[in-house]
Phi, psi and omega in degrees: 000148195228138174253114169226169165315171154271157169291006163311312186283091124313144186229144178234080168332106169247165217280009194201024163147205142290122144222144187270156163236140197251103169320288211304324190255333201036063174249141181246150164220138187231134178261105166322145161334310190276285163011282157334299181272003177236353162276306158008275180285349186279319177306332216263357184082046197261159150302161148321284169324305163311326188276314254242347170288334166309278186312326175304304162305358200244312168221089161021311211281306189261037162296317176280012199248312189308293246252294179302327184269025164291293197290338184263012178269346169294296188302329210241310171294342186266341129330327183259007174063054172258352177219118171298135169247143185215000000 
């Protein structure tokens, strides 16, 4: 599956994460640093599994953790239709 933005979606950097702006609705959404990296890597065509593999490693702790909050944060952008999946 490929992540690409909607053409809608603009995205900006900021010092403590992302935020998308939804053109159409003009709505913002902001994303934390871990957020941030995990919309990333899913753009750059990474899986799912893969970013939540990342995160395990990045932090431990929060290993058991990784994998669901990947997939509903994949989920609430495809949902707010901020992201295309193909």
């Amino acid at each position: 599956m490929t992540i690409t933005l909607a053409p809608h979606v603009t995205s900006t950097e900021v010092s403590d994460g992302l935020v998308l702006l939804d053109q159409r609705k003009g709505r913002y959404w902001q994303l934390n640093r871990t957020g941030a990296y995990t919309l990333c890597l899913l753009l750059e065509g990474h899986s799912a599994a893969g970013v939540a593999a990342r995160l395990a490693e990045k932090s431990p702790a929060a290993a058991a953790q990784a994998d669901t909050d990947v997939r509903d944060l994949l989920r609430a952008l495809c949902e707010a239709r901020l992201v295309v999946s193909s």
